[in-house]
N, C-alpha and C positions, 0 to 999 in steps of 0.2 A: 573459445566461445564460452559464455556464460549463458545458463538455461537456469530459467525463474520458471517456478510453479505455484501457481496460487490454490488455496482452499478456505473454506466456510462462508462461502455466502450464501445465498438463501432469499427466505422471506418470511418479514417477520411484521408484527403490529408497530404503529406508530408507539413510543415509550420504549419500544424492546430493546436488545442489546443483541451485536452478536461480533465474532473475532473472527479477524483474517490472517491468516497465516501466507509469508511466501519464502518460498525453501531456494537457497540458490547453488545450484552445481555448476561442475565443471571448474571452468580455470574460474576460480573466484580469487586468487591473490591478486591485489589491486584494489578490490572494489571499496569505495570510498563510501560517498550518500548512496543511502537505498532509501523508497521513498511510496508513497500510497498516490496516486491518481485517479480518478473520475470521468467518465462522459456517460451524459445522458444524451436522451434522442434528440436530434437536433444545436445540441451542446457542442462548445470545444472540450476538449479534454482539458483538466483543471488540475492543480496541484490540491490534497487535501491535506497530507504532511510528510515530512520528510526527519533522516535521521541522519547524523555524521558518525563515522565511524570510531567518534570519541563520545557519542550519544546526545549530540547536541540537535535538537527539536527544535520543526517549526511548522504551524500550523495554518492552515486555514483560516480566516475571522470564524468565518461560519460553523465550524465544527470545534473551536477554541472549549475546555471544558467540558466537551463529547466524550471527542475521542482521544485517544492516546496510542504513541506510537512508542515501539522497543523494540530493541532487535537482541539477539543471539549470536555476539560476533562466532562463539564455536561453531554452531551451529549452521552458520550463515543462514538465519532466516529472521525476515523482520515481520512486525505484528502491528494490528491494527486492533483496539479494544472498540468498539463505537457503541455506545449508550447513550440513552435518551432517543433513538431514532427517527426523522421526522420524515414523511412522505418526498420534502425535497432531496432527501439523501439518497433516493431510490437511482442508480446508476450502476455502468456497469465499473468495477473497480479495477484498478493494470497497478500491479508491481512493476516500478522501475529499481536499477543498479546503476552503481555510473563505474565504469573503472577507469583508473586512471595511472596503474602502476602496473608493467608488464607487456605480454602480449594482447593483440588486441582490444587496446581501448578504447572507451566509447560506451554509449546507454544502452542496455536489454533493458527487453522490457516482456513481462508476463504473457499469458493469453487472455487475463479479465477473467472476471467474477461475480457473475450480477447480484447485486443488494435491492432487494425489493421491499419498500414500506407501504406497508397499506392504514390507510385511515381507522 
């Protein structure tokens, strides 16, 4: 099993900036893309971006030049820089992992993170 943890969201003004961090334990040999997702109320849950574990990025239209994504293969934890912040971005945020080498694979996925923007 792999266990994702997320941290730093919050709430912050329209313009602000803020980082999310998500730490991955356990059996983490295998895991491939790790990757930032969204839902807001009423929302499907949305890709916002994701990483390859050779660092190759893909993003969002909407958050393209926001944010930015990197990870810490030692570490195994990936990161979400997000500035500029605009009220639409206000959701709650889920680390995904995907493994694909090993025992048990298949997507984890975090507990979520709420990102609040306010006007």
């Amino acid at each position: 099993q792999v266990q994702l943890v997320e941290s730093g969201g919050g709430s912050v003004q329209a313009g602000g900036s803020l980082r999310l961090s998500c730490a991955a334990s356990g059996s983490t040999f295998g895991i491939a893309d790790m990757g930032w997702y969204r839902q807001a109320p009423g929302n499907q849950r949305e890709l916002v971006a994701s990483i390859s574990d050779d660092h190759t990025t893909n993003y969002a239209d909407s958050v393209k030049g926001r944010f930015t994504i990197s990870r810490d293969n030692a570490k195994n934890t990936v990161y979400l820089q997000m500035n500029s912040l605009k009220p639409e971005d206000t959701a709650v945020y889920y680390c995904k992992a995907k493994k694909i080498f090993g025992l048990q694979k298949g997507d984890y996925w975090g507990q979520g993170t709420q990102v609040t923007v306010s006007s």
